[in-house]
C-alpha positions in Angstrom: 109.6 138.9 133.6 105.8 138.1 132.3 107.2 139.0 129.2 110.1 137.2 128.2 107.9 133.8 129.8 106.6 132.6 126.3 110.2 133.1 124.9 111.9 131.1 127.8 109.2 128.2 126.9 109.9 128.5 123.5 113.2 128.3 124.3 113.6 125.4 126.5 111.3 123.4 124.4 113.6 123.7 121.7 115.9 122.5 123.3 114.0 119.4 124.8 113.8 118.4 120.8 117.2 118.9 120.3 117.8 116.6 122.9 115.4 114.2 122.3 117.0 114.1 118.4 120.9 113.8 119.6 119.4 110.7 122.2 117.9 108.9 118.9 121.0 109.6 117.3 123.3 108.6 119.9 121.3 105.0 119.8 121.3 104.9 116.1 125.4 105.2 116.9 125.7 102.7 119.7 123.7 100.1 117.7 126.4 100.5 114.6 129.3 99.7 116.7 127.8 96.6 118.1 127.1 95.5 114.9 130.2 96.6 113.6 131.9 94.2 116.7 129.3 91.9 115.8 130.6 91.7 112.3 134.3 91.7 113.1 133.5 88.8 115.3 134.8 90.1 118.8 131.3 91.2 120.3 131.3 88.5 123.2 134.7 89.1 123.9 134.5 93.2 123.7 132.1 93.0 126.2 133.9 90.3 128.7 136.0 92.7 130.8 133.6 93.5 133.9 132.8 97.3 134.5 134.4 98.3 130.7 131.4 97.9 128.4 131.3 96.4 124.7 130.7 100.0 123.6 133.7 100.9 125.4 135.7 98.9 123.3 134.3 99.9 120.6 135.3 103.5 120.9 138.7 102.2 121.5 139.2 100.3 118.3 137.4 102.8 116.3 139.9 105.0 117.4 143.0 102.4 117.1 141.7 100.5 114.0 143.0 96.7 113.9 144.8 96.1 117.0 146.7 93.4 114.9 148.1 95.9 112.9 150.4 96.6 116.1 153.4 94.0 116.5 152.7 94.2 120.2 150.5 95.7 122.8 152.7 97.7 124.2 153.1 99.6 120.5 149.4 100.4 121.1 149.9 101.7 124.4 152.6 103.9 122.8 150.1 105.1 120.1 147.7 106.3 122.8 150.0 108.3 124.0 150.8 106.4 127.4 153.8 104.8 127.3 156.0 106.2 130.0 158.9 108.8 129.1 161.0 110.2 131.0 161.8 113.8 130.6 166.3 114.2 131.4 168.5 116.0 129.5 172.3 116.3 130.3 172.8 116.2 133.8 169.1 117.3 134.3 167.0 114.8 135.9 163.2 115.7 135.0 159.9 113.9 136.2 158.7 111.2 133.9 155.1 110.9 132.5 153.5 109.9 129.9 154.6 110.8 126.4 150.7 112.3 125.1 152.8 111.7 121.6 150.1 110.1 120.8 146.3 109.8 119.6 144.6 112.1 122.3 140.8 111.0 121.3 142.4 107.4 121.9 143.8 108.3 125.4 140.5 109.9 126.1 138.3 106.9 125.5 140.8 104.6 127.5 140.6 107.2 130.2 137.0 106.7 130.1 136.7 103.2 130.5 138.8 103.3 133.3 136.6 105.1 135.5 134.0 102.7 135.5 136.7 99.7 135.6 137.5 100.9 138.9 134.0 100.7 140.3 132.9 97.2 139.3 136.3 95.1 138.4 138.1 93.8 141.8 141.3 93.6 139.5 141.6 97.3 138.1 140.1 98.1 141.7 143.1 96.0 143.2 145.9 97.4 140.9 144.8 101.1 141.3 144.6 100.6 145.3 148.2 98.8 144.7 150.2 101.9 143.2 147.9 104.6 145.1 149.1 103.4 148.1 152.5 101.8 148.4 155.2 102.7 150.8 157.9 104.1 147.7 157.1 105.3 144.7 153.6 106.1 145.1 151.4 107.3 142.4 148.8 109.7 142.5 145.2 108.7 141.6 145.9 110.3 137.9 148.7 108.5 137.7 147.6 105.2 138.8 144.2 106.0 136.6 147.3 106.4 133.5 148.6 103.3 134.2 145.2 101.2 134.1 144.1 102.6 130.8 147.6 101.5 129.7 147.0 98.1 131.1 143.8 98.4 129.8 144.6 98.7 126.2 147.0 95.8 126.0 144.5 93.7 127.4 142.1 95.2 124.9 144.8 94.5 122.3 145.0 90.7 123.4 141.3 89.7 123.6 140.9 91.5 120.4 143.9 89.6 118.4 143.7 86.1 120.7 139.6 86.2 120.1 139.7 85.3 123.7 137.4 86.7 126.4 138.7 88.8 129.4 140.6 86.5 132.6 141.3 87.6 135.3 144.2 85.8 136.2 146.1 86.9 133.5 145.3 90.8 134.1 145.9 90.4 137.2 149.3 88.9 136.1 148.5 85.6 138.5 149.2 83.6 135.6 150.2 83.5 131.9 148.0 83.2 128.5 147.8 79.8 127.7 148.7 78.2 131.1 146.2 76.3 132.8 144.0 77.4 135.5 144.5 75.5 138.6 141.2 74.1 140.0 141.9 74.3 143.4 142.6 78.3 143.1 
């Protein structure tokens, strides 16, 4: 065991570097995006939806390009891979899902955000509570997590395209884009 010490040093110090260079990298990365958001002129609102980070949304649009390229949200839901399908044939009734027909790396970075969406926004907290526990037709936590990103990504989609920031209202479907909010609520 004395032996193989100064190889096992050598070893993990090595590796220490390598991490240290993939950290530095990593920043040098994070800094582009933002100035990429920055650039495209959707930095305050990328970074308006509380618990889904400006980052976040950047990995989502690098991955979907110009969200007004898609004639509605829902069509970038659908390239994600998360609209719902439902899987019959004939007389066979199967279980419905979502379709994965779609960009995995996309649904991957909207799966993401969700998980810290759920922590620190009361809305996405509020939804997911909603369809986990409901008397019929209850949704398992994947599920529910599925359906969120979904949700997720057309509100991504209408910040992005509208150039407004994040309301809660709206997402949490209390009241419509463009209506106005009541001061008494």
């Amino acid at each position: 065991m004395a032996a193989q010490r100064p190889g096992a040093l050598e070893r993990a110090f090595s590796v220490l570097g390598d991490w240290k260079m993939v950290r530095g990298e990593l920043a040098g990365v994070n800094a582009k995006m933002l100035q990429a958001l920055e650039a495209m002129g959707v930095l305050e609102v990328a970074g308006s939806i509380p618990g889904v980070s400006a980052l976040q949304v950047a990995a989502i649009l690098a991955e979907t390009g110009d969200p007004s390229r898609f004639p509605t949200a829902r069509a970038m839901v659908k390239h994600a891979g998360l609209a719902p399908c439902e899987n019959s044939s004939g007389n066979h009734a199967g279980q419905a899902g979502i379709s994965r027909r779609g960009r995995p790396t996309l649904r991957l970075a909207a799966w993401r955000a969700v998980w810290g969406a759920l922590r620190h926004n009361p809305v996405y907290a509020a939804r997911h509570a909603s369809l986990t526990g409901r008397a019929e037709d209850q949704l398992t936590d994947q599920q529910a997590r599925a359906a969120i990103a979904a949700a997720l990504l057309r509100q991504i989609h209408a910040i992005i395209t509208r150039r407004t920031p994040w309301d809660a209202g709206i997402a949490a479907g209390r009241r419509r884009p463009g209506q106005e909010v009541n001061a008494a609520a």
